[in-house]
N, C-alpha and C positions, 0 to 999 in steps of 0.2 A: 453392678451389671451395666447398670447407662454410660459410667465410665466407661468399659471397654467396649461397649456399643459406640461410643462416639470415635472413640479410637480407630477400631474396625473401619468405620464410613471414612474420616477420613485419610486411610490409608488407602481406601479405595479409590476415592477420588484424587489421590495425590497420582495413584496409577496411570490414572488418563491424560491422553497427552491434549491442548487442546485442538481441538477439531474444526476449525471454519476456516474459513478463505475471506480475503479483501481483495476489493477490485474498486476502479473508479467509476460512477454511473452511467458510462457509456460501455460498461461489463470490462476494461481492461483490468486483467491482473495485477496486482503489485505482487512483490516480491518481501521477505524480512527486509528490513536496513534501507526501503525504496527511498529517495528524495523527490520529493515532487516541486520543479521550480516555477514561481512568477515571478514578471517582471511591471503586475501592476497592483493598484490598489482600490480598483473601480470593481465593483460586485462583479458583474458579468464576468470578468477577467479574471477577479482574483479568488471565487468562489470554487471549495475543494468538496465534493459529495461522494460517499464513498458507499459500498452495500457490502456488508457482509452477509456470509452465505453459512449456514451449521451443516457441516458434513459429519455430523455424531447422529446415532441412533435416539438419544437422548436429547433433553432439552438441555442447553444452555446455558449461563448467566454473563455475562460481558459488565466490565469497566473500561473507563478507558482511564489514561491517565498521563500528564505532563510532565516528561522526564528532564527535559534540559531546555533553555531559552537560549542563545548566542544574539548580542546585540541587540537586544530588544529586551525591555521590562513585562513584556505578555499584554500591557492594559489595553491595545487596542485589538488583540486576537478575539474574535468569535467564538465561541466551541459547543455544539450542539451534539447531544447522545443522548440518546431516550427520550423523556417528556418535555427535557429543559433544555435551551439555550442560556448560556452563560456571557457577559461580557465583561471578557480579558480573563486570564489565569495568568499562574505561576507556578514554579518547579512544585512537586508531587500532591498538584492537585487532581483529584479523584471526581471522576463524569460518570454516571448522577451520584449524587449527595448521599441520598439518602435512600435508594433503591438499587435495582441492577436492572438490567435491558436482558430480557430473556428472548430466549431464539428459539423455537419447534426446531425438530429432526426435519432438514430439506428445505429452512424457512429461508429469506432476507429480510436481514435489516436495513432499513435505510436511512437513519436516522444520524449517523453521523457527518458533520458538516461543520468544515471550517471557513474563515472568510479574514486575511490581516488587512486592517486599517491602517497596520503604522507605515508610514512613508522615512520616516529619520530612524528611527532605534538611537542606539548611540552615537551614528555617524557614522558607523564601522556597516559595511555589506562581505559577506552575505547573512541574512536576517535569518534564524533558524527557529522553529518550533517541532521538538521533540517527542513525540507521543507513542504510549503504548497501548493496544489492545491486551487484556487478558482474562483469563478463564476465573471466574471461583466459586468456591464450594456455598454448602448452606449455612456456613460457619462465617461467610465473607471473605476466606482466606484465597489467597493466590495459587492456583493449578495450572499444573500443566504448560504448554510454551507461547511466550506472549508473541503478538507480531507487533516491530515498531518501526516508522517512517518519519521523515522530516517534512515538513512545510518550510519551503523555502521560499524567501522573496529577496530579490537581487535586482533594481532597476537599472541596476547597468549591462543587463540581459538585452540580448537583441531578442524578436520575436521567435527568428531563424534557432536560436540558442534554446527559446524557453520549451518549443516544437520539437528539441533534438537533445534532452537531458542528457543524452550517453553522446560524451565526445570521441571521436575516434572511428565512428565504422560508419559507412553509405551504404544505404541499399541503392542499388543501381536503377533498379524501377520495382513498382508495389505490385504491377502486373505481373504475375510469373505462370510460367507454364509446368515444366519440367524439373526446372532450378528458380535457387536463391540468389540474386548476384551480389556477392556482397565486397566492399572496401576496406578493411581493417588496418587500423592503427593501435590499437590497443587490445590487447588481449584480455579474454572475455569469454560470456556463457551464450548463447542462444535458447530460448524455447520459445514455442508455436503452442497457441490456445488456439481451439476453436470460440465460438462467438458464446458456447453454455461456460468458457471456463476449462473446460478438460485440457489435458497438457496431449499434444500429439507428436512432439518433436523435443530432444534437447541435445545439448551437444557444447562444446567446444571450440573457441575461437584463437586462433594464432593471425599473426602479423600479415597483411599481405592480400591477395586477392584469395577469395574463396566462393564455392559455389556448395551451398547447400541442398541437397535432393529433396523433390520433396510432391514429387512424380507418382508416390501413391495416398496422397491427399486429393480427396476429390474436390470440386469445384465447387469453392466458395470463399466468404470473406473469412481470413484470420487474423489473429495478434503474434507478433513477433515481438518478443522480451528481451531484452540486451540487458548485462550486465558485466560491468567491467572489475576488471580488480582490485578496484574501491569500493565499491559496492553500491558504484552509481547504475542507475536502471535509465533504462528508454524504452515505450513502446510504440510498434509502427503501425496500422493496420495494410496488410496486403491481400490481393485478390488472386486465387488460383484459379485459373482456369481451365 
């Protein structure tokens, strides 16, 4: 009978998909697959804080975990989630050890935080650290859909470059009224947060001049999400008026 009681559970929970959002702690959204780039290795600069948010009725349990290194051995990466800060990892190491980071229904987390030291890796740029958030059961096992992002560091980033991850499109001014004015070079996604997270816009980007509406958005600050067909992201904030 406990057999097919455990069985039961976790099919139940294999069900669910997982349920949080990431953002960076100034509330920007990330996206799955985001790159996040620096181009230094001084704290203030190069220091990456993230919050996650449980949009489940239920509580939670979060890992996080180091899927791939490019040019770099991990030893000078930081990696903080839950009680511990860690220094340095490498490929499928598992944040925390020996517990999980649980999240209430509607909570944030803020605990995860990265910070690279290394300046050289192997000589080779662009410096990559690979990580995944994901869900799991009371078993420890893996549920539901992980979200994962890069830490990027590339000192041969201008500052103009490291402000403007998504190469390819201008906005024309962050002030808007009625419209979006935007430049495109590369084909791509658009979405608009508001400042809690909510998506109120998405859309579609082709080559060329474009203006996106956005005339029944009332007056305030938002995030505009770029993502191109790599599945590089850039976020801008603009101001509706």
């Amino acid at each position: 009978m406990k057999k097919y009681f455990i069985i039961a559970l976790l099919l139940f929970e294999v069900s669910l998909n997982a349920q949080f959002t990431v953002a960076k702690s100034d509330n920007t959204p990330l996206t799955n697959g985001h790159i996040l780039s620096f181009n230094s290795i001084v704290y203030a600069q190069a220091a990456l804080a993230l919050k996650i948010t449980n949009t489940n009725a239920n509580t939670i349990n979060l890992k996080l975990k180091c899927t791939a290194l490019t040019n770099t051995d991990g030893s000078l990466m930081e990696v903080c989630f839950g009680p511990d800060c860690y220094s340095g990892t490498i490929v499928n190491q598992v944040f925390p050890t020996s517990t999980v980071v649980s999240v209430g229904s509607g909570q944030v987390n803020s605990t995860a935080h990265f910070t690279n030291g290394d300046a050289v890796g192997n000589g080779n740029f662009p410096m990559d650290y690979t990580f995944k958030i994901y869900q799991v059961n009371g078993l420890g096992s893996e549920i539901g859909t992980p979200f994962t992002f890069t830490y990027r560091y590339n000192p041969n980033l201008s500052n103009a470059e490291v402000s403007q991850q998504f190469k390819g499109v201008l906005i024309k001014s962050t002030l808007v009224t009625s419209t979006l004015e935007l430049e495109v070079q590369n084909q791509g996604t658009i979405k608009i947060y508001d400042l809690n997270g909510k998506q109120v816009y998405s859309g579609s980007l082709n080559q060329g001049n474009q203006l996106v509406d956005v005339s029944n958005l009332s007056s305030n600050l938002y995030i505009v999400n770029f993502t191109n067909n790599e599945g590089i992201s850039f976020s801008q904030k603009i101001l509706k008026k």
